[in-house]
Phi, psi and omega in degrees: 000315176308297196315294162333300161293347151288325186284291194310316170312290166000280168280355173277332180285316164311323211275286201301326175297331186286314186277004172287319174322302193279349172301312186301316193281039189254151160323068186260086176315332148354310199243123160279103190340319205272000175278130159312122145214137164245125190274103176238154188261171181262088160300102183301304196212130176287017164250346167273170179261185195276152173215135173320130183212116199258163203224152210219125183314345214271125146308104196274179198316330168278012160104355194265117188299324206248133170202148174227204163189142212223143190268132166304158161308349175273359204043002150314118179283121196255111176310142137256141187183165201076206136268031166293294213282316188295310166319303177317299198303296202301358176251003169135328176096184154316323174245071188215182202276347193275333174062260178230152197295142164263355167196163183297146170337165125232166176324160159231192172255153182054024167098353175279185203215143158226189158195141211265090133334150157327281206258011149192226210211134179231123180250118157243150185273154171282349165211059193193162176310141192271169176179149209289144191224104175211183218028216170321307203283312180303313173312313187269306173311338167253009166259359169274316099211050179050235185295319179265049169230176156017307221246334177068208206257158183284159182252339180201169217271196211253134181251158172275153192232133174317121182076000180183202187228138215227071161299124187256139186224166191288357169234013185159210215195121193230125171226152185229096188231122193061050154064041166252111190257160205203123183260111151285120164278158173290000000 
């Protein structure tokens, strides 16, 4: 039943991104012609059809090109970009396990950058790869203080382990076996 009620938040939050897209697409003599924007579409899921997500040539603060902006649960529209955005797409999208962003990017420590989803957390590093923090193990990292706490930012995304599941962090080691969690610190 939880899978369900995420694929519908999921898929109500796509409904709603398509319709800011079309919304968005209108003749506004207003907004000035000269910003780069392109309507491209996305494949979320191969078994679903494509839904419009629009993306903008403009470099965001960090130097990455590719972006979209996807409406929140509050339905306020939120930039995903970068490699943040790439990492999204690849788990799946809106209607993926991460489901709609709950707030715009922010600083991380030590120049890294993250943004927080429903069903997890995507942390990039300043000179390193992003990666996914979501369930009990999000759960136990962010009650150690996420990134600024002990265990520092993940290093790597969450693997399977005999009995459970295991995510490495630049400070340690969060594993969740038989439905037990266990913080190694370094």
């Amino acid at each position: 039943m939880h899978h369900f009620a995420r694929r519908t938040a999921g898929f109500i939050a796509l409904i709603a991104a398509a319709g800011f897209v079309v919304a968005g697409c209108g003749d506004d003599k207003d907004k000035d012609s000269s910003a780069a924007s392109i309507t491209n579409p996305v494949t979320l899921n191969p078994l679903s059809t494509s839904v419009a997500a629009t993306h903008t040539g403009e470099a965001t603060p960090h130097g990455a090109a590719e972006e979209t902006k996807l409406p929140t649960q509050g339905g306020e529209p939120v930039t995903v970009s970068g490699d943040i955005y790439e990492k999204y797409v690849a788990s799946g999208g809106p209607t993926g396990p991460l489901g709609a962003p709950l707030e715009a990017e922010a600083d991380g420590p030590d120049d890294g950058e993250f943004q927080d989803f429903v069903g997890g957390t995507i942390y990039k590093p300043k000179d390193g790869e992003p990666h996914i923090v979501w369930g009990e193990i999000r759960a136990a990292w962010k009650a150690d203080g996420g990134a600024n706490g002990n265990l520092g930012h993940p290093i790597s995304d969450e693997k399977n382990i005999p009995g459970g599941k295991q995510s490495d962090f630049s400070g340690g080691t969060i594993t969740w076996v038989d439905g037990n969690i266990t913080v190694t610190p370094k």
